[in-house]
N, C-alpha and C positions, 0 to 999 in steps of 0.2 A: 097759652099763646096770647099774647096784646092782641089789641084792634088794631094797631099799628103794624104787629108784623103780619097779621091774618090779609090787612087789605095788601103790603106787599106781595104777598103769596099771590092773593088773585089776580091782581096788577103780571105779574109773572106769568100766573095760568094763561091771560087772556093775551098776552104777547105769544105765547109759545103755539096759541091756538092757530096761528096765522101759519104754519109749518106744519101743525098734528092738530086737525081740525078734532081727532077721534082723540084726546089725550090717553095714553097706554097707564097701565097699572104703575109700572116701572116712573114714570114722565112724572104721575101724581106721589108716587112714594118719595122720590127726588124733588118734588117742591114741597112737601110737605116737611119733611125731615134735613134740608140744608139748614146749619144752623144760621142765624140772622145776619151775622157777621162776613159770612160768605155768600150771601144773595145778590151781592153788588155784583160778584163775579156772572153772576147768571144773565143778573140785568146788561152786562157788556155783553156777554157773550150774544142775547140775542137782537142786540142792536146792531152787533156784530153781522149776524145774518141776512137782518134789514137791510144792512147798508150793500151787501153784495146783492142780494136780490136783485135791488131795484138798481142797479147799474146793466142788469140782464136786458137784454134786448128781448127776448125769446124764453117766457115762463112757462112755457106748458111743459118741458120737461119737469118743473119741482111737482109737476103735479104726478109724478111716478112714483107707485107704490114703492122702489127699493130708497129715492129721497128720502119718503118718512123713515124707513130703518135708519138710516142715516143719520137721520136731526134726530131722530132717539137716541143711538150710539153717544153721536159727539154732545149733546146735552148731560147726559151721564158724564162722560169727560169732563168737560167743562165745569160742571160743578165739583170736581177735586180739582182741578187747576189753580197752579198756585201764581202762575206769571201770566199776565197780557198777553206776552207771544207766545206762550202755546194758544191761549185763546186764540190768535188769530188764526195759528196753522191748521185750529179745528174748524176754524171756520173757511176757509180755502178749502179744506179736503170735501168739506159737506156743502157749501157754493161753488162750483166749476165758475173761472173766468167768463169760458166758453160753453152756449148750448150750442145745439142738441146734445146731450150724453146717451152711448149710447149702453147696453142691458151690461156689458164688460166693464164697462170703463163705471157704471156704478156698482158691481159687485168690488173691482178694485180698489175705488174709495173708500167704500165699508173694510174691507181687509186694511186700508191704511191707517184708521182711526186704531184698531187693533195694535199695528205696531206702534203707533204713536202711545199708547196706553204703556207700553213697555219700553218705551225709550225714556230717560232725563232730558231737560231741554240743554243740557251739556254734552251727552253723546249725539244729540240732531243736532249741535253747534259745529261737533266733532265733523260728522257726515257733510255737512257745509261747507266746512275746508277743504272739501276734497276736487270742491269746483272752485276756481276763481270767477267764474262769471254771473256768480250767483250777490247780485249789489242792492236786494232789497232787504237782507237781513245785516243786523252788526256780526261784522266776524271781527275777532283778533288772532291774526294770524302767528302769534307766539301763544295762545293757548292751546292745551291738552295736547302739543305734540310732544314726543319725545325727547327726554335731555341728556347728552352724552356726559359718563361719568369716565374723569380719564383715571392713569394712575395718579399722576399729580394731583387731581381733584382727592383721590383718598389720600392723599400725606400730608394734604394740605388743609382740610379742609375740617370743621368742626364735627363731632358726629352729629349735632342738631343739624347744620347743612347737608352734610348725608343724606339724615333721615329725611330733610325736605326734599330733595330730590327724588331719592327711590318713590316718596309718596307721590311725586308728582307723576314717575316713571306708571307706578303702577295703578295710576287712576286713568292716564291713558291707556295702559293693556286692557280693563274694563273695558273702557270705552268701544274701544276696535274690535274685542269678543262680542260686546253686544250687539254691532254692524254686523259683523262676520256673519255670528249666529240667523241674522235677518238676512242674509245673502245681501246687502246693502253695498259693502264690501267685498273686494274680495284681493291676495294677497300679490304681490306683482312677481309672478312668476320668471318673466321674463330677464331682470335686472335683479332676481332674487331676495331683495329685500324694499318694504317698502308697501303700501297698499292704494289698489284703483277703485275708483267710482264702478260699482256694477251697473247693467243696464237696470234691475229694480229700483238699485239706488237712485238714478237719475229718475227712475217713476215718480219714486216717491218725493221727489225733493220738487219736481214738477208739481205732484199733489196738493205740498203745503205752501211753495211759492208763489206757484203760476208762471216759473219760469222751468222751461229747462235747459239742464246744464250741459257745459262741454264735459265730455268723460275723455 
């Protein structure tokens, strides 16, 4: 290891310390073992936390043992992150907007770093369309919905068009499986076709937002 990346490391250790004054096994094997190239990411991410902290009115909750599980979790995250805006959503689930939190609402957080670990930032893009009132992330609301293939569309059309559509078709059924699967979703029973925001889903879009949605 350089003397250059050794002092980033400690630079790292000594930001992360202001969160995990005890640094865990896990904390030190993740600074020691990100390779160079992705330590910027860490460096955001925990500027990232800075900067929500100190908008807190009210810090004596970070100072709760289930916080540090938390800044543990989402620090693991964070270093496989490959976009900013997951960074951020990890840093919203492990900074509440609002204190007091109370013992529920950070066991929930912790459970939402989890699903966040098993979603793409294309299927939580997904889950965001499902609210219109949600104006603090980019949506495009012609992506990963559904595309109607007619008959004309097959008599007409190339089989590479085809293919690009069914691909399209079936990157969204992904998508909605893996909502599904988190109760995120669920399917609109009522007008039979079609799928609603759950109340989980709105938890969690709450968690990474700081808004929540209409359902």
């Amino acid at each position: 290891m350089s003397g250059k990346n050794a002092e980033k490391r400690v630079k790292l250790s000594e930001g992360i310390s202001r969160f995990l004054p005890e640094s865990s096994f896990m904390i030190n094997y993740v600074i020691d073992h990100t390779p160079a190239k992705r330590m910027g990411r860490l460096f955001e991410y925990v500027s990232l936390l800075n900067a929500r902290v100190e908008m807190l009115e009210d810090k004596v909750e970070l100072e709760d043992e289930d916080f540090e599980y938390l800044v543990e979790d989402s620090i693991i995250e964070a270093s496989k992150s490959k976009s900013k805006q997951r960074r951020e959503w990890l840093a919203s689930i492990t900074v509440p907007g609002v204190a007091p939190v109370s013992e529920d609402e950070w066991e929930y957080r912790i459970k939402c770093i989890e699903i966040l670990a098993n979603l793409s930032d294309e299927e939580v893009y997904c889950l965001l369309n499902h609210s219109s009132s949600i104006s603090t992330t980019r949506l495009d609301k012609t992506r990963g919905w559904h595309i109607s293939i007619t008959i004309k569309d097959r008599a007409t059309l190339s089989e590479h068009e085809l293919f690009t559509r069914y691909l399209l078709n079936e990157r969204f059924s992904r998508y909605q499986n893996s909502l599904l699967r988190f109760g995120l979703i669920e399917k609109d029973e009522l007008y039979g076709s079609g799928y609603l925001l759950t109340q989980a889903g709105a938890l969690f879009i709450y968690a990474i937002s700081g808004e929540l949605p209409d359902r």
